[in-house]
N, C-alpha and C positions, 0 to 999 in steps of 0.2 A: 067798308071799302067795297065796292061794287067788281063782279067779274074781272070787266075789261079794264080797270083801272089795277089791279091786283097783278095780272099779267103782266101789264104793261111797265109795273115797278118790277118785278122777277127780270122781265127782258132786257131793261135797263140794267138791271143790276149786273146783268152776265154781259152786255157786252160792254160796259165802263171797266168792270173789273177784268177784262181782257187785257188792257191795256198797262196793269200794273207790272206784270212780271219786263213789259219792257220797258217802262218808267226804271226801273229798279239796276235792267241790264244797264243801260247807255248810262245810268250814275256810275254805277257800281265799274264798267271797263271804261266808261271816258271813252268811249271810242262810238260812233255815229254814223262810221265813212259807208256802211252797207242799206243804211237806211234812205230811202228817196227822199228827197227833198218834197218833190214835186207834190204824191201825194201825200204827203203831210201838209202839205200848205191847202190843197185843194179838201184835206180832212178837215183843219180846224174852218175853214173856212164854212165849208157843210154844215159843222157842228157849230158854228157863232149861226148859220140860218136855220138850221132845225130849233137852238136856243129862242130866235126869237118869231117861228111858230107858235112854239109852246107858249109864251107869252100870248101872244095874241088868242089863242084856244083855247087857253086857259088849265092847261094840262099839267097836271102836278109830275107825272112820269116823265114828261118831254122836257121840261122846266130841269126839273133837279140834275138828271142823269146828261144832262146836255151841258149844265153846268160841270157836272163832275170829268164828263167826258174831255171837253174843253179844258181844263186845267191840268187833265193827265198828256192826253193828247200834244199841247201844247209847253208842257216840258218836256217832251221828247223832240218840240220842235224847237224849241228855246236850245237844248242840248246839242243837237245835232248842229245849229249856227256856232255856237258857241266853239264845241269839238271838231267842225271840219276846219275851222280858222285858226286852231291852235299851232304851234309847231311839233313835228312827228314825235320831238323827241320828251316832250311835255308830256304827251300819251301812254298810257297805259296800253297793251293789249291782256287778252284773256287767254 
């Protein structure tokens, strides 16, 4: 694996795995209501276009972690639809 492709999986790795601890939050308290909407949608949206960069570039780093991204990212967005439309009393707080 060459330099700049070695980085580029480390870089990945740190900012998809960013996104776990709040994956884990909004399961774990069911609760959403502090999270923007806005960018989260403008996030997965980014990350469904850096996905298919990568694709076209052929870039194993941009590829994977785009994907990983994308799927963490996006259940936080799945969650937050889910948990602002519940009723108050359905919810958990923390």
């Amino acid at each position: 694996m060459d330099t700049a492709t070695l980085i580029g999986m480390i870089a990945g790795f740190c900012t998809t795995a960013s996104f776990a601890p709040q994956v884990w939050r909004v399961w774990k308290t069911k609760h959403a209501r502090d999270i923007s909407l806005a960018m989260y949608l403008l996030f997965v949206a980014g990350t469904v276009l850096w996905l298919s960069y990568g694709l076209l570039i052929h870039s194993l780093p941009v590829v994977l972690y785009n994907v990983l991204t994308f799927l963490l990212a996006g259940a936080v967005l799945v969650m937050k639809l889910m948990f602002d439309r519940a009723p108050a009393s359905s919810q958990r707080h923390s």
